[in-house]
C-alpha positions as CSV (number, residue, x, y, z in Angstrom):
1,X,138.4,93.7,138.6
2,X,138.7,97.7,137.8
3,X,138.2,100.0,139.8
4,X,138.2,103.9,138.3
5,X,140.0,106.5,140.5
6,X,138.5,107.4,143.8
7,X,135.9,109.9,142.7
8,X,133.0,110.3,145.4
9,X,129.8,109.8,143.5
10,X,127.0,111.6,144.8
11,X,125.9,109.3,147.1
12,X,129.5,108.9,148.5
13,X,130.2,105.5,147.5
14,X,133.6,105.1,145.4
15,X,132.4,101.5,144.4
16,X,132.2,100.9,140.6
17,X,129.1,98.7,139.3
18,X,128.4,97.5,136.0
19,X,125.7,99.1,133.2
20,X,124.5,97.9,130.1
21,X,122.3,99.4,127.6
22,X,120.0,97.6,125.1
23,X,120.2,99.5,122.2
24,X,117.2,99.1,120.4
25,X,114.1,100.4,118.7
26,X,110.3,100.9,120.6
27,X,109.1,98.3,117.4
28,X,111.8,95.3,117.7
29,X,110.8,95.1,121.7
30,X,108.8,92.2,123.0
31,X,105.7,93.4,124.2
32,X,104.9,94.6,120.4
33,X,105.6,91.9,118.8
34,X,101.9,90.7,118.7
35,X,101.2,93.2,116.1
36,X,104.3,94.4,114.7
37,X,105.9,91.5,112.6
38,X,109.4,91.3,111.8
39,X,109.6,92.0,108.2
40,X,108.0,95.3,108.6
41,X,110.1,97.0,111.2
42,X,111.9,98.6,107.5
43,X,107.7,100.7,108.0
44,X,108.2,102.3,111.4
45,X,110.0,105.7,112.1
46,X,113.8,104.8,113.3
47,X,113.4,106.8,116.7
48,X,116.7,105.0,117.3
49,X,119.3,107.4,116.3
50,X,117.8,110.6,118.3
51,X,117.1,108.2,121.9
52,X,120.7,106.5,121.4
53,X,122.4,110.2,121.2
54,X,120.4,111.0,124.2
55,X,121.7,108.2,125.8
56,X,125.2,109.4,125.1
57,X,124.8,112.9,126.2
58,X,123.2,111.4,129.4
59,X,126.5,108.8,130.1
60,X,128.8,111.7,129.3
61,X,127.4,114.2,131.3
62,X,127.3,111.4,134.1
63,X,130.5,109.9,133.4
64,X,129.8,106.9,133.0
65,X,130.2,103.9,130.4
66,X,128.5,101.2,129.6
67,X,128.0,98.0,127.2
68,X,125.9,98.5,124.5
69,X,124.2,95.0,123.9
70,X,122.9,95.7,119.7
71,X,121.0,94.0,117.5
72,X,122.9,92.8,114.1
73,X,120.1,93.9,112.4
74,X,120.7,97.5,114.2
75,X,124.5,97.3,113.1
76,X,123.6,96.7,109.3
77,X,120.8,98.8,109.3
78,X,122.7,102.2,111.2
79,X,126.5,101.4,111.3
80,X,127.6,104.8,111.7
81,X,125.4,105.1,115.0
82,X,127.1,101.7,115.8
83,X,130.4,103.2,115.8
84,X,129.8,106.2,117.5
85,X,129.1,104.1,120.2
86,X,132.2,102.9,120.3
87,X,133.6,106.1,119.7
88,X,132.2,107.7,122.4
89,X,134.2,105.3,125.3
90,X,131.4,102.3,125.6
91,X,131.4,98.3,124.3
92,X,129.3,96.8,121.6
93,X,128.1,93.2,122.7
94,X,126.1,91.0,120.9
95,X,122.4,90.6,121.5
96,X,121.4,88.3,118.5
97,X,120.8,89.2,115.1
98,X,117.3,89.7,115.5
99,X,114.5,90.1,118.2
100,X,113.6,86.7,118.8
101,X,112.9,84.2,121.0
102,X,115.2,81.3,122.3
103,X,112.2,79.1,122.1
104,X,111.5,79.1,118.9
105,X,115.5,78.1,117.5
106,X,116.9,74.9,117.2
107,X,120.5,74.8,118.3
108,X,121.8,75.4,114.9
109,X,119.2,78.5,114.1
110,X,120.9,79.9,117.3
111,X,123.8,79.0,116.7
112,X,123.4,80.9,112.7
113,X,122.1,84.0,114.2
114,X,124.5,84.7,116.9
115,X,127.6,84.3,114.5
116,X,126.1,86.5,112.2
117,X,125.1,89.0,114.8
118,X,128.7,88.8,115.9
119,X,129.9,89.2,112.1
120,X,127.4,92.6,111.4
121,X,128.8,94.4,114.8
122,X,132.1,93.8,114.1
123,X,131.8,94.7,110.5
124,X,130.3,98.2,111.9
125,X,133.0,98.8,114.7
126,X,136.2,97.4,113.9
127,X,135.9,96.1,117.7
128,X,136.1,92.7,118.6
129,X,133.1,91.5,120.5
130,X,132.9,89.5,123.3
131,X,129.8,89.8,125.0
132,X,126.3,88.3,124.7
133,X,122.7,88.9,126.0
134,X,119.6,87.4,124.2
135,X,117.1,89.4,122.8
136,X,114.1,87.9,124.8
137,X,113.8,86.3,127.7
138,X,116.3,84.5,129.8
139,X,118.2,81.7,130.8
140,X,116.6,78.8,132.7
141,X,118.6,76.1,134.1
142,X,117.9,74.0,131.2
143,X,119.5,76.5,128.7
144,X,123.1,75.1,129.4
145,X,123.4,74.1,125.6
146,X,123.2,77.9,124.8
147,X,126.2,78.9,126.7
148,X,128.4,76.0,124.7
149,X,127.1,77.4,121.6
150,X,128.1,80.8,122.9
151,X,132.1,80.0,123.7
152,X,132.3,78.2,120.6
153,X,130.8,80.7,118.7
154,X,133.5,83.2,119.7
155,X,132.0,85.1,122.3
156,X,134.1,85.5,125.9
157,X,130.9,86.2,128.2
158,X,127.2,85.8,128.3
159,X,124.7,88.6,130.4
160,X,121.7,86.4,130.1
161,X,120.8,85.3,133.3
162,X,117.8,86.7,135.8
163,X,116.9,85.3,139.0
164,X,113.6,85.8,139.2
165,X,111.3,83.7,142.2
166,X,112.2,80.5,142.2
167,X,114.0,80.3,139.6
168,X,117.9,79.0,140.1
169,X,116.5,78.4,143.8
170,X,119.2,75.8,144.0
171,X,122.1,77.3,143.0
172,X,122.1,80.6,144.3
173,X,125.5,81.1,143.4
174,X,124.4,82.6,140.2
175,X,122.8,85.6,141.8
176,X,126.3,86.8,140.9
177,X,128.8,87.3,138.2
178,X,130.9,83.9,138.2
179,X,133.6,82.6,135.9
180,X,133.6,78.8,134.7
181,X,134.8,76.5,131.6
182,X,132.6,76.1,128.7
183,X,133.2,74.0,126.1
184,X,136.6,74.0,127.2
185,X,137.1,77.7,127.0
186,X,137.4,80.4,130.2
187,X,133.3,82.1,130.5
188,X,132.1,84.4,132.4
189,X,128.5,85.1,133.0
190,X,127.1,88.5,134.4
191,X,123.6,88.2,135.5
192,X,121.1,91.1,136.3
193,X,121.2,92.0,139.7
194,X,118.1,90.6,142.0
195,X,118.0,90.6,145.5
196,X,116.4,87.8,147.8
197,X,113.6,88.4,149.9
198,X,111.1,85.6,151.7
199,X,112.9,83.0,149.9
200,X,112.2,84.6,146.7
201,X,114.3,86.5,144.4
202,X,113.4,90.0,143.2
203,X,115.1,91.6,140.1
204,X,116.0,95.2,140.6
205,X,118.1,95.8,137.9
206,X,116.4,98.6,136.0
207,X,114.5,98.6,133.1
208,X,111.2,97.6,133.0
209,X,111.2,96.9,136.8
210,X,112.4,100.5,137.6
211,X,108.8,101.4,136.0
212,X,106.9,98.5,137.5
213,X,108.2,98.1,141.4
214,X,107.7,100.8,143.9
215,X,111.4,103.2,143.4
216,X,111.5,103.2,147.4
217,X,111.9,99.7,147.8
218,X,114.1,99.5,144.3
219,X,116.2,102.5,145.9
220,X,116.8,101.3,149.6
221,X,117.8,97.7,147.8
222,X,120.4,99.3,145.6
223,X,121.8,101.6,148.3
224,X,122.4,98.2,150.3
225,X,123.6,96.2,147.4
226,X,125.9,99.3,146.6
227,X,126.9,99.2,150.4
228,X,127.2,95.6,151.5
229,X,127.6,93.6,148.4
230,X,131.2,92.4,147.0
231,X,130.3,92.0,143.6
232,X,128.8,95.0,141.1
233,X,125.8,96.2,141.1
234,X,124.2,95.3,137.3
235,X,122.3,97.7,135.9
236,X,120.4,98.2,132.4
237,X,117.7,99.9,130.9
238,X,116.8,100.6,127.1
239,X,117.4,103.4,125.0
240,X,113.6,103.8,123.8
241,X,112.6,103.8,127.7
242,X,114.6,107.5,127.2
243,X,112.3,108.3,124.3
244,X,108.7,109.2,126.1
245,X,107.4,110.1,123.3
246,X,107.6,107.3,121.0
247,X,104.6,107.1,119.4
248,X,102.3,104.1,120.7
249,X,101.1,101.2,118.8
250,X,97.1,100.3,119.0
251,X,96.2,96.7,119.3
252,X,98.4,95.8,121.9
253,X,96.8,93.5,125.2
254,X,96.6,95.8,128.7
255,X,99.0,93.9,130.2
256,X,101.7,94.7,127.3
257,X,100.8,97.8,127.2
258,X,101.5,98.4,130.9
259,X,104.8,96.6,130.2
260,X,106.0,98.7,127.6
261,X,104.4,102.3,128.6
262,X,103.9,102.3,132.2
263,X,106.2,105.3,134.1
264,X,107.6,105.4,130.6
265,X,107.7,109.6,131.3
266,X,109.7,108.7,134.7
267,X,112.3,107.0,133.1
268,X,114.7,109.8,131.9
269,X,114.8,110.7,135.6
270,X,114.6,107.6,137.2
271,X,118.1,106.7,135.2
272,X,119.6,109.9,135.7
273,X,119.3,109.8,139.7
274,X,120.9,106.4,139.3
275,X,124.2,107.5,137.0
276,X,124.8,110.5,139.2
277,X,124.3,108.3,142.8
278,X,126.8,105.6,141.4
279,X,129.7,104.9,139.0
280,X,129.4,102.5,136.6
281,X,131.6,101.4,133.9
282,X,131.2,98.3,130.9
283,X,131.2,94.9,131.6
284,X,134.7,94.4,129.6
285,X,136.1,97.4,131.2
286,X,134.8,96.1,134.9
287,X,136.2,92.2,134.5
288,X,139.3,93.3,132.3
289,X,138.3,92.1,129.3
290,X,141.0,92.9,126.8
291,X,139.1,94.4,123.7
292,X,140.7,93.0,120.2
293,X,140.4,93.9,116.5
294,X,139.0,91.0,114.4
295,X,141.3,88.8,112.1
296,X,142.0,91.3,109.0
297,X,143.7,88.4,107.4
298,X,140.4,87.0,105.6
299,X,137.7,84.5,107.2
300,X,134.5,85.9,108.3
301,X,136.1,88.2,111.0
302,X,137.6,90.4,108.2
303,X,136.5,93.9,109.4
304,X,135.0,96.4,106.5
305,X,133.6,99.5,107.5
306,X,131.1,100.1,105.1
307,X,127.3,101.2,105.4
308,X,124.9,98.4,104.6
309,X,121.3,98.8,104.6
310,X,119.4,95.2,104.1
311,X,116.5,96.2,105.2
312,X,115.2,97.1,101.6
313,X,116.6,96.7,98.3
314,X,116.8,99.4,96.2
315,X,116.1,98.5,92.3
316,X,115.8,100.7,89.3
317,X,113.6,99.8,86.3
318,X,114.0,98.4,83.4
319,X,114.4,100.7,80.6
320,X,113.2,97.9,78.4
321,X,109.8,97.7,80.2
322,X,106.7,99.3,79.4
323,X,104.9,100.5,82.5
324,X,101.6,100.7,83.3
325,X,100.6,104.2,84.7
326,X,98.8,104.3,88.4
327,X,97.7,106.6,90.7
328,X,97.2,106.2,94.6
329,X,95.1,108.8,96.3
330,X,95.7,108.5,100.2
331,X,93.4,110.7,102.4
332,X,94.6,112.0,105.5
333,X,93.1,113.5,108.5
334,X,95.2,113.9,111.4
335,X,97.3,111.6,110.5
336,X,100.9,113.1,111.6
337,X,102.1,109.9,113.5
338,X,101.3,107.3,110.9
339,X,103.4,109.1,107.8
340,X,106.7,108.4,108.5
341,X,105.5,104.6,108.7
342,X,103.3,105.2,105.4
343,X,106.7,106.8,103.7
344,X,108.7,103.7,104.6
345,X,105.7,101.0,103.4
346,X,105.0,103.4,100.3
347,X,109.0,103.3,99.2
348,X,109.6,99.7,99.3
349,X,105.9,99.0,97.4
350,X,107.4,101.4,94.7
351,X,110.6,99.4,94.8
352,X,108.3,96.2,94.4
353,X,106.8,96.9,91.7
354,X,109.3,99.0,90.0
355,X,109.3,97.2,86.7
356,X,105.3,96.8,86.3
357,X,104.0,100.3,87.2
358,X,105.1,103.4,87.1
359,X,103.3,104.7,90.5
360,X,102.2,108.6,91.7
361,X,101.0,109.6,94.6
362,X,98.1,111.9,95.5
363,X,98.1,113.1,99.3
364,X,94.9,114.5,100.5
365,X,94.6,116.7,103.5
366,X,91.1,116.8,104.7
367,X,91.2,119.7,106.9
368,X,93.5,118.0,109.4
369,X,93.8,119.9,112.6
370,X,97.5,118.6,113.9
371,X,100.7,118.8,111.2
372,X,99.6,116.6,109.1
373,X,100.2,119.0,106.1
374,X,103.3,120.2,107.1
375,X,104.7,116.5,108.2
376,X,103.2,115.8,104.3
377,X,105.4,118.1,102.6
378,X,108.5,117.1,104.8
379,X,108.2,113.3,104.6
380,X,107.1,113.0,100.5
381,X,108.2,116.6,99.8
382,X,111.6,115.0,97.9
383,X,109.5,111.7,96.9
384,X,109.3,112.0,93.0
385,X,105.6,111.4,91.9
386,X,104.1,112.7,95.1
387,X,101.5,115.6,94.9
388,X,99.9,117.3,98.2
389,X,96.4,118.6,98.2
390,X,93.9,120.0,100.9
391,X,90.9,120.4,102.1
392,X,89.9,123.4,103.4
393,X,87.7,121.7,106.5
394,X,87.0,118.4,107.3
395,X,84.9,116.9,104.3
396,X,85.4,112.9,104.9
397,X,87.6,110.3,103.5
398,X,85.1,109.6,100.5
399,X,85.6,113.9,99.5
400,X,89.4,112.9,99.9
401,X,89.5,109.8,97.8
402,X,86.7,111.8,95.0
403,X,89.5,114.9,95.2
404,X,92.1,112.4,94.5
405,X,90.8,110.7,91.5
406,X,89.8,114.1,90.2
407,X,93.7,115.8,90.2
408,X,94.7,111.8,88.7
409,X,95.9,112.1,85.2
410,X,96.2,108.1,85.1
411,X,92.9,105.7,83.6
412,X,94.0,103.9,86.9
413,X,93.1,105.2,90.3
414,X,94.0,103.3,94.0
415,X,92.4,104.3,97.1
416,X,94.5,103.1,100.1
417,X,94.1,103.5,104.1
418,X,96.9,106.2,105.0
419,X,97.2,103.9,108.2
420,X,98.0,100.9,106.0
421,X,95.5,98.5,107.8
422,X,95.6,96.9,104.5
423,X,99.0,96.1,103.1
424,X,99.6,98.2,100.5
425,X,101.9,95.7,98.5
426,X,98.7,93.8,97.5
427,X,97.9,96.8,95.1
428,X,100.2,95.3,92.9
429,X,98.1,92.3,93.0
430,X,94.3,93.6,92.4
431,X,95.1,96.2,89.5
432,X,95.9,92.6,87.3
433,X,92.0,92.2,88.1
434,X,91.1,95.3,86.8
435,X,90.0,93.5,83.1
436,X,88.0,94.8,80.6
437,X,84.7,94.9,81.8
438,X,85.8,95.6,85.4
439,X,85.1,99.2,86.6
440,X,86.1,98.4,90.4
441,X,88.1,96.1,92.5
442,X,87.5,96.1,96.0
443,X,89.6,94.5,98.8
444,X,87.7,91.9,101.2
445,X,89.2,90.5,104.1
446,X,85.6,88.5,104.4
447,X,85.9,86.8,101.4
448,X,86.6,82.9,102.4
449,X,90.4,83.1,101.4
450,X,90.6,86.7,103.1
451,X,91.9,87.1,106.7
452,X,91.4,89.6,109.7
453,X,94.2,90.1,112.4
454,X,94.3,91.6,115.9
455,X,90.7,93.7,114.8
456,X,88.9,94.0,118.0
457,X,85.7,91.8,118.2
458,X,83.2,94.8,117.7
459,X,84.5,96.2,115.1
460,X,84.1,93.0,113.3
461,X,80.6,92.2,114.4
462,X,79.7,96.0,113.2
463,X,81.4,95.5,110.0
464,X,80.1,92.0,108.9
465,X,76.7,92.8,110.2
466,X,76.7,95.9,107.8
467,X,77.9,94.0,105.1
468,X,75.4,90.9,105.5
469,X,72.5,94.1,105.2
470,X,74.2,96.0,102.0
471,X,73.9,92.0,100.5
472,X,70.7,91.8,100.8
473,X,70.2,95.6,99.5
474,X,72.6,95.4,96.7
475,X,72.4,93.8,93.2
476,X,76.4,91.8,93.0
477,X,76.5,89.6,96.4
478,X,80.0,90.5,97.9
479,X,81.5,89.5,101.3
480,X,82.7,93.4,102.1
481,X,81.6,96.5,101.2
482,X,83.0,99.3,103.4
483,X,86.6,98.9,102.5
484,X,88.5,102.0,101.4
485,X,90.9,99.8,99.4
486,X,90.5,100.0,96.0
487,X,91.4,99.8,92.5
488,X,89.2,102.1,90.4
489,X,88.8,102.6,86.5
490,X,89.0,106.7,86.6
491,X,86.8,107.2,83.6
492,X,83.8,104.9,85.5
493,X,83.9,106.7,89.0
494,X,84.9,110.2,88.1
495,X,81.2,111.1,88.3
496,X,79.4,109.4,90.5
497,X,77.3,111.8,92.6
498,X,78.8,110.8,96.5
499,X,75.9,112.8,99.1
500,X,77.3,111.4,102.3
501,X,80.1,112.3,103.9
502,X,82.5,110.2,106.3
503,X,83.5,106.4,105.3
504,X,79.8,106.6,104.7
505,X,80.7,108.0,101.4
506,X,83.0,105.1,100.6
507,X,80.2,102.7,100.7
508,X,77.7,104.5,99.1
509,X,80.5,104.9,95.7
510,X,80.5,101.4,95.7
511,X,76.1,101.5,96.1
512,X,75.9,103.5,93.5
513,X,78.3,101.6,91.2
514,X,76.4,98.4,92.0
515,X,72.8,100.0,91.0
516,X,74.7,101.5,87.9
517,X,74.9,98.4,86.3
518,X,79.4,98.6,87.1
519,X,81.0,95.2,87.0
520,X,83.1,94.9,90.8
521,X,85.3,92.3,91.9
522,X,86.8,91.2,95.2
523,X,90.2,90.9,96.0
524,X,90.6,88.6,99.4
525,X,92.5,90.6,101.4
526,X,94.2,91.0,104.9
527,X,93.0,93.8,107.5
528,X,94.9,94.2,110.3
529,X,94.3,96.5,113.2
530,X,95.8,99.6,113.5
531,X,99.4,100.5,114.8
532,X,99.1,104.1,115.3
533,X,97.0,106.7,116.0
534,X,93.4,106.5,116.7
535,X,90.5,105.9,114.9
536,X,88.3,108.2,113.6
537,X,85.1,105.5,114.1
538,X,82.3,106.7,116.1
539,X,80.6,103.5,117.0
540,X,76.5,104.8,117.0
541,X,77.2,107.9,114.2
542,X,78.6,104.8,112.1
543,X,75.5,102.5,112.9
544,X,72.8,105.5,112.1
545,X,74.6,106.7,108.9
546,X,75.0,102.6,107.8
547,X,71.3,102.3,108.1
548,X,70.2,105.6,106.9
549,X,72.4,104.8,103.7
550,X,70.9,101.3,103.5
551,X,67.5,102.9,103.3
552,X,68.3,105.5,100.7
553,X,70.1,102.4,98.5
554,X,67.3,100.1,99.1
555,X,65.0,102.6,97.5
556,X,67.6,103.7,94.2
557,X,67.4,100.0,93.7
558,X,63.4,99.7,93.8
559,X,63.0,102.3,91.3
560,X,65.7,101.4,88.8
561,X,64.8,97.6,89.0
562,X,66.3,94.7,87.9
563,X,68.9,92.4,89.1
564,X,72.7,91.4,89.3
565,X,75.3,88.9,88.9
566,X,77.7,87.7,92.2
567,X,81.2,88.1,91.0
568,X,84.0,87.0,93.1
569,X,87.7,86.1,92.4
570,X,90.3,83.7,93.8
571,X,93.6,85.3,95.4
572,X,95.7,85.8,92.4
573,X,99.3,84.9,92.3
């Protein structure tokens, strides 16, 4: 066991405890992952670089260091930022390759990910790494199989465990950090501190309980662990709790969001108090650990610092191809903290669909009152293909979609969400529909084989109401008409006379289409609720505008007459 020097921290101890760090992202994190799904972390804003060098700054100013328990996919994805960990005094430890839970792997999917986690970090650092904390959750007694898997896997310790109630109520031993055999091997395990009170444990190890329990009674408990306690103090916390400002993510339960937001503004403080009343160092400094350099001598702990970047493959097209030509118009209004998410999506549909169609972009500002048109010009400013326009004042999404297809210079004009409630990878799917014949294809996420996720139960009963009414009004019987995705023949929907303004608009282009005589098709689609920022629906302004348009469609369609066909389409391949 280390001790380091006999500086007085501030609150006079000269005790060393143990910190860790989970060095992750506000979107890999648990209580998001309802409504954030794996494969499109590569959307969000990486907030990670900025809160991990404030994390740093913090340590050093403090003097303290830490473990640094990363994600593999964080060491692939930002192996520089890795290393500077390293660089900077602290210890890279495992904690999985990515966010998931225990649960859901069999033995040997456990076993996969925690080798290749191990692999990626090492890769990054040039370090060997010893240590191991899961993602989610924690250990229960019945996890023992995990910790075999662990040893044999390579790794020297494991920081898994939380007492928490009842749980380990008979073998209280493992409140501390003990050392045992595993597999055969010398282990050690390091669990989070709790401390036991009525018979029941309580964890006050930092993090999310540092934001949850009352700091008095987390305070007084540390300040006697710190002062009557052989064994160190184990601390952590995460470095997006340092980041108050990440941006937060709609759709999420009450109780998730009180998980991941509560106090969040406290926390910077709440940590800093902590690092300047104590000392703490890294688990492999603490227990004497000897840090090694991998095997250079081939095998899979061959050490290569190089910069990977998984998380989307880059392609180029195929000289040989003939492209087809599209435009996208994306309106935006106020829509500052959804475009670094939109550039991400946007970059890796482009790389999709590289070698079918050659894809611009039209941005429209309408009349946005935040940075919106500055954040424009600095996220897509360097994006080939991308043009910027705006709107003067606030003239509605159907006035930014109508601008849009105006400045297009293609036959073939998208309309897209700029919040990306529908994936926007699907456009590469619906132009195919747009046949000879076809003027408009619209997406439909209440078509039989479309789908609706995390949309709140209003909304829905609003929306399908509305729909159920513009059947019965309309000529061509389709399951949704108020989407804003869409694939539009220019030449057709260039002049059509929009009055209304709002999303109003967007349904009353379609109307008009419909009573026209214009051939539309549905697209089954998937509309998911959205991540970030707020909507700009106004629940009884949407219901009067719905109806007033209904009545002004109902009568177009009495004096033009005559009747239309239902067309519908099966998802395409």
């Amino acid at each position: 066991m280390t001790e380091l020097g006999g500086r007085l921290s501030r609150s006079g101890s000269t005790r060393t405890h143990v910190l860790t760090v989970a060095l992750e992202d506000y979107f890999h994190v648990t209580p998001l992952q309802a409504v954030i799904r794996e494969d499109r972390w590569y959307r969000f804003e990486m907030r990670l670089e900025a809160s991990t060098r404030r994390t740093l700054a913090l340590l050093d100013e403090c003097g303290a260091r830490a473990t640094f328990f990363v994600l593999g996919w964080v060491a692939d994805a930002a192996p520089e930022l890795v290393r500077e960990v390293v660089a900077r005094g602290h210890e890279v430890a495992s904690k999985g390759y990515h966010h998931r839970p225990l649960r859901g792997l069999s033995q040997e999917a456990f076993r996969e990910d925690c080798v290749r986690a191990r692999e990626a970090l090492e890769r990054a650092t040039g370090r060997r790494v010893l240590g191991y904390r899961l993602a989610e959750g924690w250990l229960r007694p019945a996890d023992a199989w995990v910790l075999e898997v662990l040893a044999e896997s390579g790794y020297q310790y494991d920081s898994s465990v939380r007492l928490m109630l009842r749980t380990y109520a008979s073998e209280l031993w493992r409140q501390f950090p003990y050392r045992t055999m595993v597999a055969g091997r010398p282990f050690l395990e390091v669990p989070l501190s709790s401390v036991r009170r009525f018979g029941f444990h309580v964890p006050i190890a930092g993090g999310n309980y540092f934001r949850q329990f009352p700091q008095g009674m987390v305070r007084r408990a540390v300040a006697r662990w710190d002062r009557d306690c052989p064994f160190p103090y184990v601390m952590y916390f995460h470095t997006w709790e340092l980041d108050p400002d990440q941006p937060r993510i709609n759709g999420v339960s009450w109780s998730q969001q009180v998980r991941q937001y509560r106090n969040l503004k406290k926390m910077p403080t709440l940590v800093r108090q902590y690092l300047e009343s104590y000392r703490f160092t890294s688990i492999a400094q603490y227990f004497e650990l000897g840090e090694h350099a991998p095997d250079v001598e081939g095998g899979t702990n061959q050490v290569a610092l190089v910069d990977s970047h998984p998380i989307m493959m880059v392609t180029h097209p195929d000289p040989e191809k003939v492209l087809t030509a599209v435009t996208v118009v994306v309106p935006c209004y106020n829509e500052e903290q959804s475009l670094p998410y939109l550039a991400n999506t946007l970059r890796s549909v482009v790389s999709e669909w590289i070698n079918r169609y050659h894809l611009d972009f039209v941005f429209v500002d309408d009349g946005s009152t935040d940075n919106t048109w500055q954040t424009l010009h600095t996220v897509f400013g360097a994006m080939p293909g991308c043009t910027m326009l705006r709107h003067a004042t606030n003239r509605g999404v159907a006035a930014a979609i109508q601008t849009g297809i105006q400045a297009a210079s293609t036959d073939i004009v998208c309309s897209m969400d700029c919040d990306c409630t529908y994936d926007p990878h699907e456009l590469g799917r619906m132009i195919p529909l747009l046949t000879d014949g076809v003027d408009v294809v619209t997406a439909s996420p209440y078509h039989p084989q479309g789908n609706v996720h995390n949309v709140s139960r209003w909304r829905l009963f609003l929306s399908k109401s509305l729909s159920r009414l513009y059947r019965i009004v309309l000529r061509q019987k389709l399951h949704t008409y108020t989407s804003c995705f869409r694939v539009y023949r220019r030449q057709t929907v260039a002049g059509v006379p929009v009055e209304r303004g709002g999303f109003f608009g967007v349904t009353e282009m379609l109307g008009r289409l419909d009573l026209a005589g214009r051939r539309i098709v549905e697209f089954p689609a998937t509309l998911e609720a959205r991540m970030l920022g707020r909507s700009k629906m106004k629940i009884l302004q949407t219901i009067a505008g719905h109806l007033s348009l209904l009545t002004q469609l109902a009568w177009l369609r009495l004096r033009s007459g005559g009747t239309g066909q239902s067309v519908r389409t099966d998802r395409p391949s």
